[in-house]
VMD Tcl script that builds the backbone (N, CA, C; Angstrom):
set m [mol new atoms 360]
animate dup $m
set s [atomselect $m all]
$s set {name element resname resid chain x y z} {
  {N N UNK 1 A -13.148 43.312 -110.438}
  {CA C UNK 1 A -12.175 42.888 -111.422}
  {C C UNK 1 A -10.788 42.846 -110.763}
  {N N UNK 2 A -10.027 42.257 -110.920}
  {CA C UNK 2 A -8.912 41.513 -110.627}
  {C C UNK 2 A -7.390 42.394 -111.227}
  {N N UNK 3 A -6.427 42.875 -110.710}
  {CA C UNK 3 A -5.203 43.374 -111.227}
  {C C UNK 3 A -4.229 42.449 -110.661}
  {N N UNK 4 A -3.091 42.467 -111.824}
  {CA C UNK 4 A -2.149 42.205 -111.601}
  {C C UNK 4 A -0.831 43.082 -111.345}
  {N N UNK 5 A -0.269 42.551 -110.442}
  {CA C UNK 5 A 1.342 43.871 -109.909}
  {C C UNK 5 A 2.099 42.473 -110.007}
  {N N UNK 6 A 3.366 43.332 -110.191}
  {CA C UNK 6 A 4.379 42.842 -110.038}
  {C C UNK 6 A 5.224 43.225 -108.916}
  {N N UNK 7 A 5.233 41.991 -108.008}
  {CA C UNK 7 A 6.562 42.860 -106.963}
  {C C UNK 7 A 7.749 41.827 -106.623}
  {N N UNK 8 A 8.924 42.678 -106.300}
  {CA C UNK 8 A 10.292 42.209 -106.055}
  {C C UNK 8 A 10.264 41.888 -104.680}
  {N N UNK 9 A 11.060 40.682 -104.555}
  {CA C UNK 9 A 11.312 40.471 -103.158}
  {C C UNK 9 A 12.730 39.618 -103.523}
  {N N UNK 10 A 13.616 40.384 -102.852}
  {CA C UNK 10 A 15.377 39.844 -102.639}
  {C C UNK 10 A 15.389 39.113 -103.897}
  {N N UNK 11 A 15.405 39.986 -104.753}
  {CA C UNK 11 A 15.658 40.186 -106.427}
  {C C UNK 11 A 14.746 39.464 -107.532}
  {N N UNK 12 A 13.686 38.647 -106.825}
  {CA C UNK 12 A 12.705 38.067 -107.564}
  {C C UNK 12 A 11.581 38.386 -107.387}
  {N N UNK 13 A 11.268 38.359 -109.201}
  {CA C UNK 13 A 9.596 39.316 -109.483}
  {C C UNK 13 A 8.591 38.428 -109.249}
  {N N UNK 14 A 7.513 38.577 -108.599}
  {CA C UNK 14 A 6.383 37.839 -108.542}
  {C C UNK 14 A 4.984 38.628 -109.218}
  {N N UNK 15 A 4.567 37.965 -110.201}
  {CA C UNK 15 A 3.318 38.288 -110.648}
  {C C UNK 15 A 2.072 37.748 -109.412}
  {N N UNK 16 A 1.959 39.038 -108.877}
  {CA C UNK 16 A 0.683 38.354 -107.890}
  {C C UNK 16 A -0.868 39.384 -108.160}
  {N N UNK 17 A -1.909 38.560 -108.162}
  {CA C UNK 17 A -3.770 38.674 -108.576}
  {C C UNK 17 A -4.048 39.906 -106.687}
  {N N UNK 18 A -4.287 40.823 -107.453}
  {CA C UNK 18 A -4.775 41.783 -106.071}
  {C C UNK 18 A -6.169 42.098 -106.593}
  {N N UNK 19 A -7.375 42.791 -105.887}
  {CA C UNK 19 A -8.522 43.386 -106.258}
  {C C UNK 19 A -8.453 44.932 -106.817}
  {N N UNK 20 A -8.563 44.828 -107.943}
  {CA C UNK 20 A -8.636 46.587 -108.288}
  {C C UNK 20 A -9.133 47.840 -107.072}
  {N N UNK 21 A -7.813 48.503 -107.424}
  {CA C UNK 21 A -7.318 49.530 -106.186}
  {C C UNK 21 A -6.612 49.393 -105.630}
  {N N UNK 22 A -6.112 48.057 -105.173}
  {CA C UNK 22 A -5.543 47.666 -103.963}
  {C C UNK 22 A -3.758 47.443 -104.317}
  {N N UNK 23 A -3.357 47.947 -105.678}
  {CA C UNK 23 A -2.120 47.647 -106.301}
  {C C UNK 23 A -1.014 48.060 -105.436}
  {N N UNK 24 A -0.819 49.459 -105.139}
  {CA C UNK 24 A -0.040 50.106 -103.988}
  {C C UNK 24 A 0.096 49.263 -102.706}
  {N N UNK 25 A -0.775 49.140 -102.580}
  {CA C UNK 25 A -0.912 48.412 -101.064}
  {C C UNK 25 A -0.301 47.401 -101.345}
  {N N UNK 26 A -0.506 46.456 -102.267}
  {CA C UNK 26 A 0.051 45.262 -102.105}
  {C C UNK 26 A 1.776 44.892 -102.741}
  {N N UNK 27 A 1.716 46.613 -103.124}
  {CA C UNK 27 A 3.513 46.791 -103.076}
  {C C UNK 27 A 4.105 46.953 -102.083}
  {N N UNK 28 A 3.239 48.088 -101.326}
  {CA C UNK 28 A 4.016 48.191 -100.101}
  {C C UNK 28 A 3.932 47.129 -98.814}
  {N N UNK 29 A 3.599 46.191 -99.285}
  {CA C UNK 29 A 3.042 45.309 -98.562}
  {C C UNK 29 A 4.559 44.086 -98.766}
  {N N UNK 30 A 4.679 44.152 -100.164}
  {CA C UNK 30 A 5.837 43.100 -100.644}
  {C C UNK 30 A 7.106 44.180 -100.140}
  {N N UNK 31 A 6.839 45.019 -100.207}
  {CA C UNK 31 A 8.532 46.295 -99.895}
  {C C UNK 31 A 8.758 45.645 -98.632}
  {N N UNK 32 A 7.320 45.743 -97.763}
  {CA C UNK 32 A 7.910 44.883 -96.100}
  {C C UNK 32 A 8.371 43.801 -96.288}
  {N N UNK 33 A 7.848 43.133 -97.002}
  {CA C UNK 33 A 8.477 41.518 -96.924}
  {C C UNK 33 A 9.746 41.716 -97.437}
  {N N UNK 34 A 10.490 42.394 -98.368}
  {CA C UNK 34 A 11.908 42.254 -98.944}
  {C C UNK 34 A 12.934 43.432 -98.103}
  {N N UNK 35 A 12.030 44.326 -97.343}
  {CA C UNK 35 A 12.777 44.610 -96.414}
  {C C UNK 35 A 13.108 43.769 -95.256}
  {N N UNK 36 A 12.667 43.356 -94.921}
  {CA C UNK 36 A 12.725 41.931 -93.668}
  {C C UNK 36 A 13.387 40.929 -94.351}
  {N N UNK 37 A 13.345 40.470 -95.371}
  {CA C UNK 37 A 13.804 39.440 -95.729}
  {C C UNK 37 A 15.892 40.028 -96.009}
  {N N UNK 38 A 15.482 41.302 -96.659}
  {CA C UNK 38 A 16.695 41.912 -96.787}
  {C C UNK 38 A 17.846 41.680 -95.575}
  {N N UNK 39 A 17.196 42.780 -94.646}
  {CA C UNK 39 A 17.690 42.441 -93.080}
  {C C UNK 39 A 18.290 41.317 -92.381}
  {N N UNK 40 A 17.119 40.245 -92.928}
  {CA C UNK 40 A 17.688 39.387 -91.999}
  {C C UNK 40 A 18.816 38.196 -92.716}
  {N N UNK 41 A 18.659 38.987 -94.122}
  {CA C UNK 41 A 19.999 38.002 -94.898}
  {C C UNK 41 A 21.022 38.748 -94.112}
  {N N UNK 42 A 21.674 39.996 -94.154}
  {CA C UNK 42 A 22.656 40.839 -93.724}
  {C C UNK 42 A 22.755 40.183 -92.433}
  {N N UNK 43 A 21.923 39.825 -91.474}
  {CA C UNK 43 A 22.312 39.345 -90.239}
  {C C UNK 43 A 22.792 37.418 -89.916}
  {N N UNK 44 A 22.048 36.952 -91.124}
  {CA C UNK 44 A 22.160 35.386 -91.317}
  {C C UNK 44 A 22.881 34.382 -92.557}
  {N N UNK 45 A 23.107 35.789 -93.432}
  {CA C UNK 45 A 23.634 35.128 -94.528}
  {C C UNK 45 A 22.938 34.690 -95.991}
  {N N UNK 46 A 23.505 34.018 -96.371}
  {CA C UNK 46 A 22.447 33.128 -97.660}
  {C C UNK 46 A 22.169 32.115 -96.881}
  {N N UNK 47 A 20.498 32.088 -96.707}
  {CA C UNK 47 A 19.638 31.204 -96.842}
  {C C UNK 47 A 18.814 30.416 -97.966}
  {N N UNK 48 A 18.814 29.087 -97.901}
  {CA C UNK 48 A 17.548 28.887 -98.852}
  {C C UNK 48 A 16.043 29.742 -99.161}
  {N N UNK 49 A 15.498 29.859 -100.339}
  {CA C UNK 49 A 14.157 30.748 -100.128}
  {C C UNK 49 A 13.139 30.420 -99.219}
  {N N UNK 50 A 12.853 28.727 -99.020}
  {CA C UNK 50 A 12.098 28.243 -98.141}
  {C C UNK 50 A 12.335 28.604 -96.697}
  {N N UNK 51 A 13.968 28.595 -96.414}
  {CA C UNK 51 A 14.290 28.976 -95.047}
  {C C UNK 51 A 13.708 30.724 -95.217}
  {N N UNK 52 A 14.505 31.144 -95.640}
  {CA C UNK 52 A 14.296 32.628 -95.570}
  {C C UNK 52 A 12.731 33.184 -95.729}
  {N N UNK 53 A 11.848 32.132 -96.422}
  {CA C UNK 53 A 10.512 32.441 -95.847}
  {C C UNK 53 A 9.912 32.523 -94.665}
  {N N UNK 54 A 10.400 31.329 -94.592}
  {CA C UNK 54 A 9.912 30.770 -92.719}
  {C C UNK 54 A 10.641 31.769 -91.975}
  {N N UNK 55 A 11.849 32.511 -91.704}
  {CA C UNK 55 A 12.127 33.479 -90.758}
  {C C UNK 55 A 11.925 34.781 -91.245}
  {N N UNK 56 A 11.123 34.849 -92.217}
  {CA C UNK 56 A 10.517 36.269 -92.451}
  {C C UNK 56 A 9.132 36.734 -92.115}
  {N N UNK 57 A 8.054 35.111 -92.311}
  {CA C UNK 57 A 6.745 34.839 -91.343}
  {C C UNK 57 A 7.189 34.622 -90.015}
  {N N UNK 58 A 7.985 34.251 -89.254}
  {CA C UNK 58 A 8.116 34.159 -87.673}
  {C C UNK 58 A 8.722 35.251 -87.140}
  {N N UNK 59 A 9.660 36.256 -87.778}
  {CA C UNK 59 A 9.614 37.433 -87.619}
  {C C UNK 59 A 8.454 38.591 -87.408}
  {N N UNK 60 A 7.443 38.512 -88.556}
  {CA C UNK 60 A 6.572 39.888 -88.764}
  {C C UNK 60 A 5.241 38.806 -87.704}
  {N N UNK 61 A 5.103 37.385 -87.874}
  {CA C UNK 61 A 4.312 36.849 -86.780}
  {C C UNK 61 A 4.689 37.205 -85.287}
  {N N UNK 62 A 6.010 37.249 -84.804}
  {CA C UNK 62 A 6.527 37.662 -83.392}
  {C C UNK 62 A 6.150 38.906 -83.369}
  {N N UNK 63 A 5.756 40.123 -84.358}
  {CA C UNK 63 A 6.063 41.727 -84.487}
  {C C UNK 63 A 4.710 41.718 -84.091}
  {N N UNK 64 A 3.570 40.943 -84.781}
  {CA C UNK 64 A 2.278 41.257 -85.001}
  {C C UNK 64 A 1.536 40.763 -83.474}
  {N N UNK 65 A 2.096 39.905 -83.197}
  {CA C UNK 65 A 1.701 39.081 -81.871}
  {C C UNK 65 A 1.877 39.860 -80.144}
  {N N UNK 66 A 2.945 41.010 -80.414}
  {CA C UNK 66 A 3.468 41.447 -79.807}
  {C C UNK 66 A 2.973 43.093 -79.628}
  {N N UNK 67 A 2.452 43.513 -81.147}
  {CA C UNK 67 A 1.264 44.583 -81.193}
  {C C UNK 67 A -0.022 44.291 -80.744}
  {N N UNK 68 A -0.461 43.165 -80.823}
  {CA C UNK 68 A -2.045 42.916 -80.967}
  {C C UNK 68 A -1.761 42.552 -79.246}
  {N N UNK 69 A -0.626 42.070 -78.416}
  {CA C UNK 69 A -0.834 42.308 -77.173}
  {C C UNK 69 A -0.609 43.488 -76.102}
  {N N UNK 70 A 0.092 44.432 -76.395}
  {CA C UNK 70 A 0.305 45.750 -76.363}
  {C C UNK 70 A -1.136 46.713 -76.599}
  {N N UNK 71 A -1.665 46.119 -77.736}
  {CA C UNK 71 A -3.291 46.888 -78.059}
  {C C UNK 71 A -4.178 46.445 -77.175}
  {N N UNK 72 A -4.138 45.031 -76.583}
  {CA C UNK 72 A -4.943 44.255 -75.539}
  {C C UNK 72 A -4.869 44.966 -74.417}
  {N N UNK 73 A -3.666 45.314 -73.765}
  {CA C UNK 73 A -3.264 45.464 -72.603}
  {C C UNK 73 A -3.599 46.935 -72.662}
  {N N UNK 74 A -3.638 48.157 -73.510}
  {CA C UNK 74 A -4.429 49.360 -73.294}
  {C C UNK 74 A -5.256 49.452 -73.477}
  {N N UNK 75 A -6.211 48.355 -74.336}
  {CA C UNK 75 A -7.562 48.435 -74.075}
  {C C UNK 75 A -7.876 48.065 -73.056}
  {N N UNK 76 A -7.354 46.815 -71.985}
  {CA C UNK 76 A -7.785 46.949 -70.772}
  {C C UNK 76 A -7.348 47.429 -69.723}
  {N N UNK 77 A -6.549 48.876 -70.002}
  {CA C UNK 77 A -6.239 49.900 -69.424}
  {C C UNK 77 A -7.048 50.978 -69.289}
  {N N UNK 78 A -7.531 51.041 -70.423}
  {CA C UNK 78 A -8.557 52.153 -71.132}
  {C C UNK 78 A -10.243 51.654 -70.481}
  {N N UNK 79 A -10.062 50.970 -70.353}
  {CA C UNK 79 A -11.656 50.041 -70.116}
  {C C UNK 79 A -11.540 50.450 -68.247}
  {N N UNK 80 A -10.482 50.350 -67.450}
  {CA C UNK 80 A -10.496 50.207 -65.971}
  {C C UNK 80 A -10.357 51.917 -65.845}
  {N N UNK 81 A -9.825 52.378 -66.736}
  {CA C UNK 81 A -9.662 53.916 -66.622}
  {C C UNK 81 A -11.418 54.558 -65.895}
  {N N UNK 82 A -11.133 55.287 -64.862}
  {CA C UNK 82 A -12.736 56.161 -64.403}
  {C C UNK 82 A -13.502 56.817 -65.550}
  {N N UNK 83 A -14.427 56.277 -65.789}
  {CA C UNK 83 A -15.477 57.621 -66.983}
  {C C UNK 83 A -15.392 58.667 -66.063}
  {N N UNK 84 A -14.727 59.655 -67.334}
  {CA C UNK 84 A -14.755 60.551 -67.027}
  {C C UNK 84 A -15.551 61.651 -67.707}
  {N N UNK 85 A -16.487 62.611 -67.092}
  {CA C UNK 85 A -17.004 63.579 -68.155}
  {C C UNK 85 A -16.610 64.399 -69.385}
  {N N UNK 86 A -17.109 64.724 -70.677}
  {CA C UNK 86 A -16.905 65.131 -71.559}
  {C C UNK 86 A -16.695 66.656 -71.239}
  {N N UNK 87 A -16.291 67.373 -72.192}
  {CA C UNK 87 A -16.612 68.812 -72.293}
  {C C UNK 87 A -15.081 69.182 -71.383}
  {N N UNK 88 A -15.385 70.834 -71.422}
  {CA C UNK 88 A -13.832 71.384 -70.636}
  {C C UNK 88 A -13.885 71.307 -69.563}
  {N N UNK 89 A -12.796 71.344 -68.613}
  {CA C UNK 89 A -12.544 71.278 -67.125}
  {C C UNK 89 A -11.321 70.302 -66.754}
  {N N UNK 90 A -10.983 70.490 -65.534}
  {CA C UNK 90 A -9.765 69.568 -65.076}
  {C C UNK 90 A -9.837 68.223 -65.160}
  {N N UNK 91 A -11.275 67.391 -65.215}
  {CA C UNK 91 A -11.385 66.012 -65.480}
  {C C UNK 91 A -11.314 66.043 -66.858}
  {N N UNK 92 A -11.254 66.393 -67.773}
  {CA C UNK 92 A -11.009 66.432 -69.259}
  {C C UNK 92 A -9.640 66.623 -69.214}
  {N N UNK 93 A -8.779 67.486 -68.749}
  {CA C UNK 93 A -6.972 67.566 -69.040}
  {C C UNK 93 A -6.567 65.580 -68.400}
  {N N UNK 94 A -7.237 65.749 -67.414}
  {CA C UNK 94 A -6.730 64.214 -66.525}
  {C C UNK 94 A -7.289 62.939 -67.573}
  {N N UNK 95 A -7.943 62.744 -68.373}
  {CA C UNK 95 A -7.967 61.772 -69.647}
  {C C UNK 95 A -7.070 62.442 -70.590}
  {N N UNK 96 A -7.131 62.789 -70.787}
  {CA C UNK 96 A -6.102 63.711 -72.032}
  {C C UNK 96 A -4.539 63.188 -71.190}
  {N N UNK 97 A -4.078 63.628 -70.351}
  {CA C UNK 97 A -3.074 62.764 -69.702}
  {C C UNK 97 A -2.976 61.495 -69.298}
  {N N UNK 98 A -4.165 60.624 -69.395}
  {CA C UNK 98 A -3.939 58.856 -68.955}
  {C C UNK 98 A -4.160 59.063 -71.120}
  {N N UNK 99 A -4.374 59.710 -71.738}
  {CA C UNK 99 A -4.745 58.731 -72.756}
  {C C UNK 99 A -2.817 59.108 -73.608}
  {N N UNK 100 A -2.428 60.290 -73.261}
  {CA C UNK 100 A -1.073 60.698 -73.487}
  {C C UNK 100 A -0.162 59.378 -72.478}
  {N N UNK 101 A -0.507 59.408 -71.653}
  {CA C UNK 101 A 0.703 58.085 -71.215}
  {C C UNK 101 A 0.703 56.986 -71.885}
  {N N UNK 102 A -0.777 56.781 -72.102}
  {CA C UNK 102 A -1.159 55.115 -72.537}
  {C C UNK 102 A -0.537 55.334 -74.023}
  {N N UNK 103 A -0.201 56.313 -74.750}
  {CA C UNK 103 A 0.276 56.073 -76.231}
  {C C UNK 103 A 1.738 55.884 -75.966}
  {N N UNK 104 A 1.990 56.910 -75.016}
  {CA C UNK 104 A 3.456 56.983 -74.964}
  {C C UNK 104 A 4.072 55.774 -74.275}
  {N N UNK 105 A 3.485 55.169 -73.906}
  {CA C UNK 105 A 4.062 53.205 -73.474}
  {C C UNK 105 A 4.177 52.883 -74.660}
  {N N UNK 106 A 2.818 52.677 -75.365}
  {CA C UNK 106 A 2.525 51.758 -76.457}
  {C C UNK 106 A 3.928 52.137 -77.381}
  {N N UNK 107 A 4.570 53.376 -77.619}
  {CA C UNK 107 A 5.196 53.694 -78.621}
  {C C UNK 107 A 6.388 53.701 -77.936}
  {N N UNK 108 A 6.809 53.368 -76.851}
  {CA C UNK 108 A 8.497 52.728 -76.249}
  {C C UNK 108 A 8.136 51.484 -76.385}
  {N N UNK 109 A 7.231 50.547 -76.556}
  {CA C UNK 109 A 6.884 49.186 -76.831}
  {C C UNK 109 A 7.795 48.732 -78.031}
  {N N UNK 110 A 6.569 49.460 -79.455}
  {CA C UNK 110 A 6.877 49.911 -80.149}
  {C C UNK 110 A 8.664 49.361 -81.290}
  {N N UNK 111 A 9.145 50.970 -79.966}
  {CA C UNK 111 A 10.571 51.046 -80.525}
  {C C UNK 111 A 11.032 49.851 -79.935}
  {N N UNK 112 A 10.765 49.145 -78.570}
  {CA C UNK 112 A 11.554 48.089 -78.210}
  {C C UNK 112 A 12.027 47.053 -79.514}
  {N N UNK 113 A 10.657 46.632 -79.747}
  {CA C UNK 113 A 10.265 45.801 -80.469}
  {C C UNK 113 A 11.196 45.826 -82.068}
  {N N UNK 114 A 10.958 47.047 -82.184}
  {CA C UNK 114 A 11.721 47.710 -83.360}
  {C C UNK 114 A 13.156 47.551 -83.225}
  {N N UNK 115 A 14.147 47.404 -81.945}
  {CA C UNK 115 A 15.513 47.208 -81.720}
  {C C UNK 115 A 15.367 45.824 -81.754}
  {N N UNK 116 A 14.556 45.130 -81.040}
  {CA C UNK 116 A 14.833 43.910 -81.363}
  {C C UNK 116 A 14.892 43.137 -82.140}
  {N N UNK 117 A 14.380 43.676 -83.363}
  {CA C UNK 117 A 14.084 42.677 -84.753}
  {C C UNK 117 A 15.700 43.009 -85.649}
  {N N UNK 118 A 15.685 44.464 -85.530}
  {CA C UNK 118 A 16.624 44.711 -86.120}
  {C C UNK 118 A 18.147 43.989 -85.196}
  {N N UNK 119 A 18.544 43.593 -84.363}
  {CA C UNK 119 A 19.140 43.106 -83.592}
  {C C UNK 119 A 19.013 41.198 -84.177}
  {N N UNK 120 A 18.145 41.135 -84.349}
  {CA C UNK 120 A 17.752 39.884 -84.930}
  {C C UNK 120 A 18.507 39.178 -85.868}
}
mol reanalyze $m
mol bondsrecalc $m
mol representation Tube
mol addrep $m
C-alpha cells in the first residue's frame, strides 16, 4: 500500500506517493535536496526552479560519481591486498592496519569532496 508525505523543498510542498514505511526516508531524502538546493542559491542567487533543478542533479550526480569511484578504487585495493590469515597474531594487526588506512583515504576523499561542493 502506497503513502503519501509531504515534503518542502526551498519553500515548496510537494505531495509525493512513497511505499509504506519508507515516509522518513523519503523526507530525509527531500531535506538533501533543499539543503543543496538551499546552498547553492546562497552561492548563485535566484535561479529559475528548472535551473536550480538541473544544478542540484549535477551536483549530488558529481558527489555520487565521485563516491562510487573512491568505493571502486578500494575495492581494487582490497582485492590486490595479500590474504591474509584469520584469527590472532601479527598478520591479523597488519589487515586491521591496510583496512584502517584504506578508510582513512576514503574519508579525506570524502571531506575533499565535501569542501568542494560547499565551495561550489
Amino acid at each position: 500500500m502506497a503513502s503519501t508525505v509531504a515534503v518542502t523543498i526551498v519553500g515548496r510542498t510537494y505531495e509525493l506517493n512513497c511505499d509504506e514505511g519508507q515516509e522518513a526516508y523519503l523526507q530525509s531524502l527531500a531535506a538533501a535536496v533543499d539543503e543543496r538546493a538551499a546552498e547553492l542559491l546562497r552561492h548563485v542567487g535566484q535561479v529559475g526552479d528548472a535551473r536550480l533543478l538541473v544544478m542540484v542533479a549535477l551536483s549530488m550526480a558529481d558527489e555520487m560519481i565521485d563516491l562510487k569511484g573512491a568505493v571502486s578504487r578500494q575495492e581494487e585495493a582490497l582485492a590486490a591486498a595479500p590474504v591474509l590469515p584469520e584469527g590472532p597474531g601479527p598478520e591479523t594487526g597488519e589487515a586491521d592496519g591496510l583496512l584502517a588506512s584504506g578508510i582513512e583515504k576514503l574519508a579525506r576523499r570524502i571531506e575533499a569532496i565535501a569542501e568542494r561542493l560547499e565551495k561550489a
